[in-house]
ZABABA-729482 format. One record per residue: y, x, z of N, C-alpha, C in turn; residue in three letters. Coordinates in steps of 0.2 Angstrom, whole numbers, plus 2048, in hexadecimal, padded with zeros to 3 digits. Layout:
YXZYXZYXZAla...
***
This chain:
5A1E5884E5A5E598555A5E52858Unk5A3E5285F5A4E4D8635ADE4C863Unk5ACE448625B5E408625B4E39865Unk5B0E3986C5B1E3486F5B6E30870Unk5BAE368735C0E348755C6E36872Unk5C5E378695CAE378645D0E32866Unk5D6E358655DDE2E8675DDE3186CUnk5D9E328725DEE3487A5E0E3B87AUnk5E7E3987B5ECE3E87E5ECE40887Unk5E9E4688A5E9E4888F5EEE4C890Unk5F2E4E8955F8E508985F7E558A0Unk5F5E5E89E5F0E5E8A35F4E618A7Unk5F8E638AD5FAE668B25F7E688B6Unk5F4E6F8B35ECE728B85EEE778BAUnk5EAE7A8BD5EAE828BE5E3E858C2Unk5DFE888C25D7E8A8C55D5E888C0Unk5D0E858C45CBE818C25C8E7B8C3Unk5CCE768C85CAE718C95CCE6A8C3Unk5D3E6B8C55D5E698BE5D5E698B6Unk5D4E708B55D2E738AE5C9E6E8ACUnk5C5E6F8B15C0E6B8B05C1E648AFUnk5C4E628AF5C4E5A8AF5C6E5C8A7Unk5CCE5F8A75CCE5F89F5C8E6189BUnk5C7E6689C5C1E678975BDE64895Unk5B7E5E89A5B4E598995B7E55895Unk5BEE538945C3E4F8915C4E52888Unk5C7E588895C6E5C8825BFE5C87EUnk5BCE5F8825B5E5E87D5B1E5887CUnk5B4E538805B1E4E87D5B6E47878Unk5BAE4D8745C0E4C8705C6E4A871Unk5C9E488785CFE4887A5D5E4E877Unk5D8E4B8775E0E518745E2E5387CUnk5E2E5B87F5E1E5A8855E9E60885Unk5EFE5E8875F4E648855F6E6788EUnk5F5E6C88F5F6E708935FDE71895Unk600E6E89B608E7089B609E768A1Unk60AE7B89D60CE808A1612E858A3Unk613E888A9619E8B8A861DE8E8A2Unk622E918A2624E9689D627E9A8A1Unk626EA089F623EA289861DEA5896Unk619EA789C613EA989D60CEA489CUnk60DE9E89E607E9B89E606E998A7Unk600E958A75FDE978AD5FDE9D8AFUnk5FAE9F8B65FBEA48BA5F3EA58BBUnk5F0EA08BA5E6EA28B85E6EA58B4Unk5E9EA58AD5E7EAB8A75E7EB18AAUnk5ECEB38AE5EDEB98B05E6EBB8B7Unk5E1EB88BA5DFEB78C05DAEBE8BEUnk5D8EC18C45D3EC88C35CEEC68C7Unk5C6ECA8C85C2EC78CC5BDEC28C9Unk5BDEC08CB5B6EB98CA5BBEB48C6Unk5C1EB48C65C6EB18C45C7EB28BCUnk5C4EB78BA5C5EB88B35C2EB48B0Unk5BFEB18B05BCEAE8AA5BFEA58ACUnk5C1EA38B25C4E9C8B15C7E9B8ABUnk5CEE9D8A85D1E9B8A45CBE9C89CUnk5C9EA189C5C6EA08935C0E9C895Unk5BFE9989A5B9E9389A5BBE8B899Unk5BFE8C89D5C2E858A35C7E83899Unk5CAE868955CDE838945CCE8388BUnk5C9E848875C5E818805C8E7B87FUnk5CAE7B8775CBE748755D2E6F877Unk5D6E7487C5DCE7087E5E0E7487AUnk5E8E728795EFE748765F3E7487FUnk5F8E7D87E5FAE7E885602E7E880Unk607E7B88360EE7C885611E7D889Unk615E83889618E8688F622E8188FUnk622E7F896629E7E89662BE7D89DUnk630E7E89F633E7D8A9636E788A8Unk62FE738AC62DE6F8AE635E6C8B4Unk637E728B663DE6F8BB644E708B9Unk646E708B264AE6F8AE64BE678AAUnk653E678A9652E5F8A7650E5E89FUnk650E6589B64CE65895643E63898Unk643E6789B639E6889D637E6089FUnk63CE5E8A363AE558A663BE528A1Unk641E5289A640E5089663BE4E891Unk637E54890633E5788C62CE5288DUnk62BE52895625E52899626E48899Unk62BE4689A629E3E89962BE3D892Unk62CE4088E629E3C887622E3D885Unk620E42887619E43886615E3E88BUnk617E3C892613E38894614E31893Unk618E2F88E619E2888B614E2A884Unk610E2E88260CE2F87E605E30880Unk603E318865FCE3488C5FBE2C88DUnk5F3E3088C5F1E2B88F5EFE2D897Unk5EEE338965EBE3689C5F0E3C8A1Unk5F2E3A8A55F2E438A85EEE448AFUnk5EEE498AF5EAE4E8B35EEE538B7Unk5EDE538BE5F2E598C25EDE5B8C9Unk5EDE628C95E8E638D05ECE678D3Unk5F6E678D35FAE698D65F5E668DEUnk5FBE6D8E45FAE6B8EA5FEE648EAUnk5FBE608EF5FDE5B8F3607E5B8F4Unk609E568F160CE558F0613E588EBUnk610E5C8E9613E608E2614E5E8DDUnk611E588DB615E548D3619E4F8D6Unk61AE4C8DD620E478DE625E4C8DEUnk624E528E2629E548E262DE568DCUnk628E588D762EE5B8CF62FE558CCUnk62EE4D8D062FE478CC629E468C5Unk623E488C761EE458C3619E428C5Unk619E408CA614E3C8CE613E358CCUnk60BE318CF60AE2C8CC60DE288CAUnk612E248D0618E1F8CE61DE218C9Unk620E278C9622E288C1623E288BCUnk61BE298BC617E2C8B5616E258B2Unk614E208B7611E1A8B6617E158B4Unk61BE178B7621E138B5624E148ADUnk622E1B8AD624E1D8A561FE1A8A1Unk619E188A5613E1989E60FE128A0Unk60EE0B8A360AE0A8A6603E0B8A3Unk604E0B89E5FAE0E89C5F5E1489EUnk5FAE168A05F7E208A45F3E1E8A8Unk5EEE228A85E9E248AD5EAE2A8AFUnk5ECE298B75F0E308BA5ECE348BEUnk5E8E388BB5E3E3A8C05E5E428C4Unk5E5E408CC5E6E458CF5E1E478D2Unk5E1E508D45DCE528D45DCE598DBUnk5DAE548E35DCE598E95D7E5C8EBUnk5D8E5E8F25D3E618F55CFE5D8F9Unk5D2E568FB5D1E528FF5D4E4B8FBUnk5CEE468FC5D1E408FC5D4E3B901Unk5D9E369055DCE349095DAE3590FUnk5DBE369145DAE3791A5DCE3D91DUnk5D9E409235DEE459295DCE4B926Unk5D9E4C9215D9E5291C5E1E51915Unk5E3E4E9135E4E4D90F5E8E5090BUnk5EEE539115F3E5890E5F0E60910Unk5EAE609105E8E679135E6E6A909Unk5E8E7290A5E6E759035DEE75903Unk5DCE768FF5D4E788FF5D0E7C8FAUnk5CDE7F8F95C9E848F35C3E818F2Unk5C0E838ED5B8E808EC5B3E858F4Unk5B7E8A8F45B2E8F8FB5B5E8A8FFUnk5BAE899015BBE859085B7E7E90AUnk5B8E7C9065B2E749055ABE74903Unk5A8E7C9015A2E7C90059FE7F909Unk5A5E8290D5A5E839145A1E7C918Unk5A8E799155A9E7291B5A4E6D91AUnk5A2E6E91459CE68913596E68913Unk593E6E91658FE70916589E72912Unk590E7390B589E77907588E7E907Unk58EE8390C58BE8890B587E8A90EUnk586E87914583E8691B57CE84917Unk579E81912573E8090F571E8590AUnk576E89907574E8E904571E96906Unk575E9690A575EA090D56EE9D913Unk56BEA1912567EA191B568E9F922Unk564E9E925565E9D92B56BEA192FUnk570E9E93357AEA293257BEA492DUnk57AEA692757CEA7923581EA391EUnk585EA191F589E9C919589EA0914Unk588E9C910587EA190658BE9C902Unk593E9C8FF595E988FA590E998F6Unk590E938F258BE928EA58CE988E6Unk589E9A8E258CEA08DB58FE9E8D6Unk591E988D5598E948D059BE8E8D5Unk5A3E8E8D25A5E898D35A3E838D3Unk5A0E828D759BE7B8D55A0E758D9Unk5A5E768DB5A6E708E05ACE708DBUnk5AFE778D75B6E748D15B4E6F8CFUnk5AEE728CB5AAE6F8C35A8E688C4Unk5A5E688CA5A4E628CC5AAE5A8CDUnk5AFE5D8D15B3E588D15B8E588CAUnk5B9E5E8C85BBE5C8C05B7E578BDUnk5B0E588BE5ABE548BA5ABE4D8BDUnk5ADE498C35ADE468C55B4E418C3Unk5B8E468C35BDE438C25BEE408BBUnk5BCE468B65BCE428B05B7E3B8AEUnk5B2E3B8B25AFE348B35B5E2F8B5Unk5B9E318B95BCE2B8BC5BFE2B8B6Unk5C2E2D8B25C6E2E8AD5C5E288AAUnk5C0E2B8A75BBE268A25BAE228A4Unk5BBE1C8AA5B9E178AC5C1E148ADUnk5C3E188AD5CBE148AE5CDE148A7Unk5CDE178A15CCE1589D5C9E0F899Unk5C4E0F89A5C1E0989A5C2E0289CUnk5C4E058A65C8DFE8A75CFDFC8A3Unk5D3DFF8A05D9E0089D5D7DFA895Unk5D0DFD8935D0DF688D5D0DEE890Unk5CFDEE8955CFDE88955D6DE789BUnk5DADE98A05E0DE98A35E5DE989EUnk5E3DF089B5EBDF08975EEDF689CUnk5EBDF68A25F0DFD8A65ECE038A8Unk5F0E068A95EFE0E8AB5EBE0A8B3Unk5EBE148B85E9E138BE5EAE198C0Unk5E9E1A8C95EAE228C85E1E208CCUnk5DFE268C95D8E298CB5D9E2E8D1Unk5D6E308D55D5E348DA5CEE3B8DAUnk5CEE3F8DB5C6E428DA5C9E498DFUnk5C5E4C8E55C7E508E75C0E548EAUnk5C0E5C8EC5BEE5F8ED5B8E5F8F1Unk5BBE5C8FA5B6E5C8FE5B2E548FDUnk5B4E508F95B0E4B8FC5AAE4D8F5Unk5ACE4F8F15A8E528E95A1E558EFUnk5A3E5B8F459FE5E8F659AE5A8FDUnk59EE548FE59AE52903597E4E8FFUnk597E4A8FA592E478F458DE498F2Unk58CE528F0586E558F0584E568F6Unk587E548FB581E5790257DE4F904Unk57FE498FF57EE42901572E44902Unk570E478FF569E478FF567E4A905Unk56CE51907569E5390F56CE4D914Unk571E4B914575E4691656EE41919Unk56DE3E913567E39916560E3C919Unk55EE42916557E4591B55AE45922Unk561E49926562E4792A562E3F92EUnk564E3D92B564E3592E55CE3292FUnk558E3592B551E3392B54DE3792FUnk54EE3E93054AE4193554EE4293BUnk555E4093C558E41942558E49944Unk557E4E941557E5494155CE5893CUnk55FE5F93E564E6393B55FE65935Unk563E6492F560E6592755FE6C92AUnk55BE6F927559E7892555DE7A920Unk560E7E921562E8491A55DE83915Unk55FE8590F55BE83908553E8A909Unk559E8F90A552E9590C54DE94910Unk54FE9191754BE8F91C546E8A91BUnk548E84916544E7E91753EE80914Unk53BE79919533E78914532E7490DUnk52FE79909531E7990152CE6D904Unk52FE698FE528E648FD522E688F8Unk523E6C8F451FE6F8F151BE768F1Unk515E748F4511E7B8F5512E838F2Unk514E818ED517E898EB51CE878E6Unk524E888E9528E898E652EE8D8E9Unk52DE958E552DE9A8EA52FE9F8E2Unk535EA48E5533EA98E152EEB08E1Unk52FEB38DE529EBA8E052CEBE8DAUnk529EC58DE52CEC98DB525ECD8D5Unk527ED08D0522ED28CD520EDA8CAUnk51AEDB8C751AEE68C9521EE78C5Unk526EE68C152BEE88BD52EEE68C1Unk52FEE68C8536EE48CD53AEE08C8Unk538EDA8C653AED58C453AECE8C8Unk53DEC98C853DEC48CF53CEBD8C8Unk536EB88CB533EB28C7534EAD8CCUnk533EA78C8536EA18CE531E9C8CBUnk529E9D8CF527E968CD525E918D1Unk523E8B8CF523E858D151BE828D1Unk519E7F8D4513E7C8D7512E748D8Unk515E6F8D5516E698D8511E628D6Unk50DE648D5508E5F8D4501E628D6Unk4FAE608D44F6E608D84F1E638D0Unk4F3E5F8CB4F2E638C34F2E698C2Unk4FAE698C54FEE6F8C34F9E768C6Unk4F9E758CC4F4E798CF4EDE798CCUnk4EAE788CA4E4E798C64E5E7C8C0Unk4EDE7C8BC4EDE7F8B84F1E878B8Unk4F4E868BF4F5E8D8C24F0E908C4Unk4EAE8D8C74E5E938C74DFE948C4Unk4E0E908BE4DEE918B64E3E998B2Unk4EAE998B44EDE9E8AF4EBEA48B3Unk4EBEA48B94ECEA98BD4E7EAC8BFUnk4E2EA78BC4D6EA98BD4D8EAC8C6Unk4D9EA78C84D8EA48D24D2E9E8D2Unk4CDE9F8CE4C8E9A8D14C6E978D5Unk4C5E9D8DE4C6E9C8E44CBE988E4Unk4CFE9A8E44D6E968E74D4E8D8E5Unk4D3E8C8DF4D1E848DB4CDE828DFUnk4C8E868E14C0E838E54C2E808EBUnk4C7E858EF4C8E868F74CBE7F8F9Unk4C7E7D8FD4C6E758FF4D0E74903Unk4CFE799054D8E7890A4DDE79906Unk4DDE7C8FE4E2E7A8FA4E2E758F4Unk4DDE708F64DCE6C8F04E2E678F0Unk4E8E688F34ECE628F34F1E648F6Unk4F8E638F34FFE648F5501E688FCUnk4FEE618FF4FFE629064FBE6690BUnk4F3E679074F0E6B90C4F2E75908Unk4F5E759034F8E7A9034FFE7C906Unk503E77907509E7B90C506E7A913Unk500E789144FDE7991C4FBE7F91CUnk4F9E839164F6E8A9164FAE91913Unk503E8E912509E93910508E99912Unk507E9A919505E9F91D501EA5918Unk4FCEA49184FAEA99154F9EA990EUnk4F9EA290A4F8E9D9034FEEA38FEUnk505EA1901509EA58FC50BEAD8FFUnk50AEB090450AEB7903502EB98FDUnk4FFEB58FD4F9EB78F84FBEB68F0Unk4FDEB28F0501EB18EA507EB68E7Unk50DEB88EC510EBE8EC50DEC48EAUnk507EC58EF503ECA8EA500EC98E3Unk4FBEC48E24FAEC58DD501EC78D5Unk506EC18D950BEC28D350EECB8D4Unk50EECD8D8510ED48D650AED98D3Unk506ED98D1502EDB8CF504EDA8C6Unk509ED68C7509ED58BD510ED68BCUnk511ED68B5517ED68B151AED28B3Unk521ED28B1524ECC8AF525EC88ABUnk523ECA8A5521EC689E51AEC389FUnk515EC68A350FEC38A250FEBD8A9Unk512EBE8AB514EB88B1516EB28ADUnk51CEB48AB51FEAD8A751AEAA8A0Unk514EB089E513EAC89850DEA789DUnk50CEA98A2505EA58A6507EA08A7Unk50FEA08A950FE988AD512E948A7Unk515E958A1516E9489C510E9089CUnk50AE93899503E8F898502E8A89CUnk502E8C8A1501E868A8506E818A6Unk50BE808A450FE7C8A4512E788AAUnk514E818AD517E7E8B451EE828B5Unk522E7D8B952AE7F8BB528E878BCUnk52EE8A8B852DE938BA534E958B7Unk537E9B8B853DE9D8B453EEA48B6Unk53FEA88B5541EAF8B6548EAE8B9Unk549EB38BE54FEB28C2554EB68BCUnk55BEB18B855EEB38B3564EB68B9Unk568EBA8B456FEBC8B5575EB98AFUnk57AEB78B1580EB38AD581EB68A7Unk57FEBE8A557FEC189F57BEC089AUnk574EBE89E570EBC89956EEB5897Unk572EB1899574EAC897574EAB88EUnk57BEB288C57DEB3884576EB3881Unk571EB688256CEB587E566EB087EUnk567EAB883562EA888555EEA587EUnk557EA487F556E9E878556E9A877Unk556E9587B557E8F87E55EE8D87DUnk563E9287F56CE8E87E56DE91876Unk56BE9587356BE9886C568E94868Unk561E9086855FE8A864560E86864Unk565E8286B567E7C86B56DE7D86AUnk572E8286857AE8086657DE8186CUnk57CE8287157EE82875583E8587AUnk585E8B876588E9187458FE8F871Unk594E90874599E8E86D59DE9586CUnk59DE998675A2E9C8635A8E9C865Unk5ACEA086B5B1E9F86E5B7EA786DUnk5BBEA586B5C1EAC86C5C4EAC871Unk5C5EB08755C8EB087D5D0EB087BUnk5D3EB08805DAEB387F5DCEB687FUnk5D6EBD8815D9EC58815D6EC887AUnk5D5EC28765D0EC586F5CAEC5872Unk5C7EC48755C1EC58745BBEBF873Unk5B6EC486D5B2EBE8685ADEBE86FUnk5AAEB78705A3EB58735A1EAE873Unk59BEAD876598EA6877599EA487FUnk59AE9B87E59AE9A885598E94884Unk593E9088A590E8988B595E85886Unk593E80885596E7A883593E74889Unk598E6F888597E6988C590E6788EUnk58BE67891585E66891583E5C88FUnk585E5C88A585E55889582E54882Unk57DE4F88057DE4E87757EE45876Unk580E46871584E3F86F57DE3F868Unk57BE3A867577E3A862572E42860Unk572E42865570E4B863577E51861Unk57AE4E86157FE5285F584E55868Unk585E5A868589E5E86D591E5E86CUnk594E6086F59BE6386F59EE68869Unk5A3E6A8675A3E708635A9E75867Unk5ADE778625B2E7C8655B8E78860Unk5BCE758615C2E7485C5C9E7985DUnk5CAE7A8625CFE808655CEE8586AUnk5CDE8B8675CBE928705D1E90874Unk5CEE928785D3E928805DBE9587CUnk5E0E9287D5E5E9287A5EDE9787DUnk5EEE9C8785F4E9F87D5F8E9C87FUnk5FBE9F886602E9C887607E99882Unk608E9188160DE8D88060EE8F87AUnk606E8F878604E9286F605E8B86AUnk606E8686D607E7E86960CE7B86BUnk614E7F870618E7D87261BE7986AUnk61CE7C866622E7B86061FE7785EUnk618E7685B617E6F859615E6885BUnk614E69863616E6386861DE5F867Unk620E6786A629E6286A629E60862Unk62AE6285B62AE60858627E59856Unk621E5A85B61FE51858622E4B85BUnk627E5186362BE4A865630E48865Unk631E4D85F639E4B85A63EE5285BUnk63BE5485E641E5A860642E5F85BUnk647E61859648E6585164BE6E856Unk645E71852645E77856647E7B84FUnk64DE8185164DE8784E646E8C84CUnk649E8F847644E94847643E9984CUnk
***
């Protein structure tokens, strides 16, 4: 079991998935991560339908949840003695919702100076600051949907990549204020939010902009840098995605594919005089590959040793060979009972991975032995 961060007490005030992500990264990388949630139900994620179903049994692994009301002077009691024990907490409440219950930075910090307070919005300071935000809303404004979907076409990404990312980001800053803390002695409050997470992944079109002085192209629209990197469909109405990006590489694609033309042809001997001849270069290539399987496609470029993947769906994920040989998979019990496999942390510490130390946790299923450990003598 990864215990990097064995000894820290996190203190998480979350709900979606922006905040639940930073914990996570925290739990599985051994932090004690305790969930403070309403009572008597829990958060209000567990209950979410939709695309929403699976936040909670992902987002939360490895943490301990106690339920208590937070706006009682038992619940305030509760919640600063635990933050005289944190080293950490975490809140991706709306803007200005922990001053108001009285748990905001200068409070927390005043009970604890060691805390690292990390809040977690939709905006970092500025004329955005107090506005709400979703991962859809910032993936709008920052132009990455506007890079995904086609020409007018805005297309949010297909996962919450602007959650997952500033939880991921955020827990970085964690880590580093931790770090700074060995040598101060003091906590800090950390910041991470949504839109600038999403204007950060756009910092590469960002620059092609500034260099060509022209409006970036949609990702559909652009011209690939690489002469074939393109999907194609094949005779099993099946969809392959391969890649072309060296000058080798291509000798050894039309070595698997017996195109000996094509290897001879003076106007495709290099990169570039091949995306000068896309035109008609990859409609010919779309032909040839539908002519075949799509098992005998993948075993060719396999040989080739060149970038290629079959176009997966999230279901076939559970059988992959790849996350099945590498552990990759963790043995997870949901909360509705249900047995399954889901990612672990994409990280290895000497070869070694993450593991599962707690399933995602019922509602204020570790209340009794929390308050207990903070002296509280509870009846049966």
């Amino acid at each position: 079991m990864i215990e990097v961060l064995h000894g820290i007490r996190v203190l998480e005030f979350s709900h979606a998935v922006l905040g639940p992500s930073c914990g996570l990264v925290l739990a599985d990388l051994g932090a004690e991560v305790i969930r403070i949630e309403r009572t008597p139900d829990g958060d209000d994620t567990r209950r979410l339908k939709g695309f929403g179903t699976g936040y909670f049994p992902f987002f939360n692994r490895n943490k301990k949840s106690i339920t208590i009301d937070i706006k009682t002077d038992f619940g305030r009691e509760v919640v600063a003695k635990l933050v005289k024990t944190a080293d950490v907490l975490i809140e991706n409440f709306g803007p200005g919702t922990m001053d108001r219950l009285g748990f905001g930075y200068e409070a927390m910090s005043a009970l604890n100076p060691r805390l690292i307070y990390c809040t977690l919005k939709g905006f970092l300071p500025g004329p955005y600051e107090n506005r709400l935000a979703l991962d859809e809303v910032v993936q709008m404004m920052s132009g990455l949907a506007y890079m995904t979907g086609p020409v007018g076409q805005p297309l949010r990404a297909g996962a919450s990549v602007i959650d997952v990312m500033g939880g991921t980001y955020a827990a970085l800053g964690v880590l580093a204020a931790l770090r700074e803390r060995d040598s101060s002695g003091r906590g800090q409050l950390v910041k991470s939010a949504l839109f600038e997470t999403a204007a950060f992944l756009m910092g590469h079109h960002m620059a092609y902009a500034a260099i060509t002085q022209k409006p970036v192209p949609p990702m559909p629209a652009r011209v690939s840098a690489w002469s074939v990197y393109n999907t194609f469909a094949t005779s099993d109405s099946e969809m392959v995605f391969i890649g072309v990006t060296s000058d080798k590489q291509w000798a050894r694609f039309c070595e698997v594919f017996e195109r000996p033309d094509w290897l001879a042809d003076a106007r495709l001997a290099t990169n570039n005089g091949r995306i000068e001849q896309r035109a008609w270069f990859l409609p010919a290539i779309a032909a040839m590959v539908a002519q075949l399987p799509k098992d005998e496609v993948l075993t060719r470029c396999e040989k080739a040793d060149l970038p290629f993947s079959p176009i997966a769906r999230p279901e076939q994920l559970f059988t992959d060979p790849q996350l099945i040989a590498g552990g990759s998979l963790l043995d997870t019990v949901l909360p509705d009972g249900t047995h399954t496999v889901l990612p672990r942390l994409p990280i290895l510490f000497n070869g070694e991975g993450s593991t599962l130390g707690n399933n995602p946790p019922a509602a204020g299923e570790h209340t009794r032995a929390i308050l207990a450990s903070l002296g509280y003598e509870l009846s049966e």
